[in-house]
C-alpha positions as CSV (number, residue, x, y, z in Angstrom):
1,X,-12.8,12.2,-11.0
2,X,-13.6,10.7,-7.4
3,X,-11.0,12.8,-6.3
4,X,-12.6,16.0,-7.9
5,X,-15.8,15.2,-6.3
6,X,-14.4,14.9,-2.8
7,X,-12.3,17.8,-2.9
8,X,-15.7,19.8,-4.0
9,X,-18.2,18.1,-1.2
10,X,-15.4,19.4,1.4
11,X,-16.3,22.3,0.5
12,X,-20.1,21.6,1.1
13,X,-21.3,21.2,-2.6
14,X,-24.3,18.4,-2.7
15,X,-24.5,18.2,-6.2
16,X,-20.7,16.0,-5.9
17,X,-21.3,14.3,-2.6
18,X,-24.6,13.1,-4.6
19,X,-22.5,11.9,-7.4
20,X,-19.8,10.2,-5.1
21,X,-23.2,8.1,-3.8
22,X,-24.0,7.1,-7.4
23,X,-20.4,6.4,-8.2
24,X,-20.1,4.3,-5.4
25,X,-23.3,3.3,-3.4
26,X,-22.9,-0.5,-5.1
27,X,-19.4,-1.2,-4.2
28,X,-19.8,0.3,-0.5
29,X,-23.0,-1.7,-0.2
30,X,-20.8,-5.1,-1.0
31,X,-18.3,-4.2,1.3
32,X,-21.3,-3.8,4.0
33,X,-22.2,-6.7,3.0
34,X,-19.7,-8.5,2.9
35,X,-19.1,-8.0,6.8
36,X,-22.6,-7.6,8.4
37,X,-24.9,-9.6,6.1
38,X,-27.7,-8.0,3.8
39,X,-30.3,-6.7,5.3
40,X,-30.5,-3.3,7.9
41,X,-27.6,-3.5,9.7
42,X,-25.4,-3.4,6.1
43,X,-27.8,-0.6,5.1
44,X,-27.3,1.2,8.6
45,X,-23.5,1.1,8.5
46,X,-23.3,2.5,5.0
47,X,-25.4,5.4,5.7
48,X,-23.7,6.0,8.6
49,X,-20.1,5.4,6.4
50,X,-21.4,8.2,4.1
51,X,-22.3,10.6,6.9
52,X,-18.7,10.0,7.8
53,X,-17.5,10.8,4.0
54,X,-19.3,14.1,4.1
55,X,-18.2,15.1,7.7
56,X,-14.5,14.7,6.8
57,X,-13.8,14.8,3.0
58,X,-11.8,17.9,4.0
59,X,-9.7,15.0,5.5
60,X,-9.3,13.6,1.9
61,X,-5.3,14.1,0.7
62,X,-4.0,12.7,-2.5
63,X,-1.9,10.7,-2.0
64,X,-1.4,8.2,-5.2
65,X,-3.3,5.8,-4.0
66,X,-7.1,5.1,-5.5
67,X,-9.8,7.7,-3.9
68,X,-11.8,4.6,-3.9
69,X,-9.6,2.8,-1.2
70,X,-10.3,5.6,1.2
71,X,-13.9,5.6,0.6
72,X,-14.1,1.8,1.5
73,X,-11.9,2.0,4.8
74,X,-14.3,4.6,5.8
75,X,-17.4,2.0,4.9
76,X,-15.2,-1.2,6.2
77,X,-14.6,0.8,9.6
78,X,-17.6,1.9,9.9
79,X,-18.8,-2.0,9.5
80,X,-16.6,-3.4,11.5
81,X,-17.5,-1.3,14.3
82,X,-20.8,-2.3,14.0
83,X,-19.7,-6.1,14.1
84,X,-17.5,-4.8,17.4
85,X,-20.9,-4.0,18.7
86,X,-22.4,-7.1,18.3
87,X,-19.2,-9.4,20.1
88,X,-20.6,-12.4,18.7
89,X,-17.8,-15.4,18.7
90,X,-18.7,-17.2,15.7
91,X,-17.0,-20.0,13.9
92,X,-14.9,-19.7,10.9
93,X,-17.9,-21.9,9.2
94,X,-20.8,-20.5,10.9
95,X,-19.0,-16.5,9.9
96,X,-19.2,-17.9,6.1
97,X,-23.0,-19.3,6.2
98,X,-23.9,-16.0,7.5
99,X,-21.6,-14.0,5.1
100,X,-21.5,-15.7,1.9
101,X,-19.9,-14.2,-1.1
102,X,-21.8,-11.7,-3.0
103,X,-22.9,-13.7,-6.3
104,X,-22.1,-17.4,-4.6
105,X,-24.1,-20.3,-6.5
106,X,-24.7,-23.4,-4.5
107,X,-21.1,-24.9,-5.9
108,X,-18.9,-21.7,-4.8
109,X,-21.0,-22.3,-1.4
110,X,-20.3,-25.8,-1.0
111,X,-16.4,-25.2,-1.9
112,X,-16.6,-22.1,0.5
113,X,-17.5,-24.2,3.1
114,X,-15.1,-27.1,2.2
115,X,-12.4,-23.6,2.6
116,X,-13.8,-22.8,5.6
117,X,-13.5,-26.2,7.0
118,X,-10.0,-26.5,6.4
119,X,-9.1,-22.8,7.9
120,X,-10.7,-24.0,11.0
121,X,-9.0,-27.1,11.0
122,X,-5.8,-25.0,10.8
123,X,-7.0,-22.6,13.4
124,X,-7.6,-25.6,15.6
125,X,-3.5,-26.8,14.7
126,X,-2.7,-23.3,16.3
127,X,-3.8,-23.6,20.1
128,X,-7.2,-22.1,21.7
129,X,-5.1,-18.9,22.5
130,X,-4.0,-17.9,19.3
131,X,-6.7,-19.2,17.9
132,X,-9.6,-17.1,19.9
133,X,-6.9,-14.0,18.9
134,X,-6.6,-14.5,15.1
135,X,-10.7,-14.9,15.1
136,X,-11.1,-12.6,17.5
137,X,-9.3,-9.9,15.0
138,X,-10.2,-11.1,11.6
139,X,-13.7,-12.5,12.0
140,X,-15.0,-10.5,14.9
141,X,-13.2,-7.2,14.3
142,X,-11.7,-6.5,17.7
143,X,-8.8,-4.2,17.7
144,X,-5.1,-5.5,19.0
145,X,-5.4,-4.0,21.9
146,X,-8.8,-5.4,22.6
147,X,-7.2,-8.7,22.3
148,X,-4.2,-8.3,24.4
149,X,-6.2,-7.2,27.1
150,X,-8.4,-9.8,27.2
151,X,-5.8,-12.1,27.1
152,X,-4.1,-10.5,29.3
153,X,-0.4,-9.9,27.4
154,X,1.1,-6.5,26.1
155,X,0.0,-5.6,22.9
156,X,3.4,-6.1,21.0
157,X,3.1,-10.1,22.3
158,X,-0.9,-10.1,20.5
159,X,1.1,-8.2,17.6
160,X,3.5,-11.3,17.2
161,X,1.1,-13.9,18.4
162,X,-1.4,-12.6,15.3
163,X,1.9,-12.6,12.9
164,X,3.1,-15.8,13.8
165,X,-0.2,-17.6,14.0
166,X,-1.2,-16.0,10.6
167,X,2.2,-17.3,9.0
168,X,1.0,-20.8,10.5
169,X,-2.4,-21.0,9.4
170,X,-0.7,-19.9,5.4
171,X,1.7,-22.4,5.8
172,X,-0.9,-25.3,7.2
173,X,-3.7,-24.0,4.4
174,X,-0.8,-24.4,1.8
175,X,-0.6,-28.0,2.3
């Protein structure tokens, strides 16, 4: 059905591209959410993520995989470049008070912050380099490249500093 609807707002019909927003204005607005906060920024980045869905459904291919899953990298990228914008820094902890899970009671906070706590503990097990890279790319959104220039490294040795430190912080959270 999704894939019906794009196919027929790449060719410029508003009726569908108004039915792809009521199919899927909640779910986009989570994933906003999820990385900006509530509030205008969140609201911002999914209008502009649906300008973005209208410009280039002609871009849309089937491919197998879910309509849905292209709809949110649209809305995640469009987020995430937002967060780019913004260069903040934060903490693993202070990332979750600010982004809590949509639905979170005051238990799934606490426990979300006793996660939290332990991630960073496990970032801190990794080194300040790897560790300002890994938050630098999952909490902050900066791309690879980004990172390896900052650092100051080709971008394949950010590529296997991210993998390896990734691998260490699953094994150190596993135990």
């Amino acid at each position: 059905m999704l894939e019906d609807l794009i196919a027929r707002a790449s060719l410029g019909d508003r009726g569908a591209f108004e039915a792809i927003y009521d199919a899927t204005s909640q779910k986009l607005y989570a994933v906003c959410c999820r990385i900006l906060g509530q509030g205008h920024a969140a609201e911002d980045a999914m209008q502009d993520a649906y300008v973005k869905i209208w410009t280039h459904a002609g871009r849309y291919r089937v491919t197998g995989h879910s309509p849905m899953t292209w709809l949110i990298t649209i809305t995640r990228n469009t987020a995430i470049d937002r967060l780019r914008a913004q260069r903040s820094g934060r903490d693993v902890t202070e990332y979750h008070d600010i982004h809590p899970a949509p639905g979170s009671n005051p238990e799934t906070a606490i426990l979300a912050r006793a996660e939290a706590g332990r991630i960073s503990a496990c970032l801190d097990e990794l080194g300040e380099e790897r560790r300002r890279a890994i938050t630098g790319a999952y909490l902050d959104g900066l791309s690879y490249a980004d990172l390896a220039e900052r650092a100051g490294i080709p971008l394949n040795t950010m590529r296997t500093w991210l993998r390896r430190g990734l691998m260490a912080l699953k094994e150190c959270v596993s135990r």
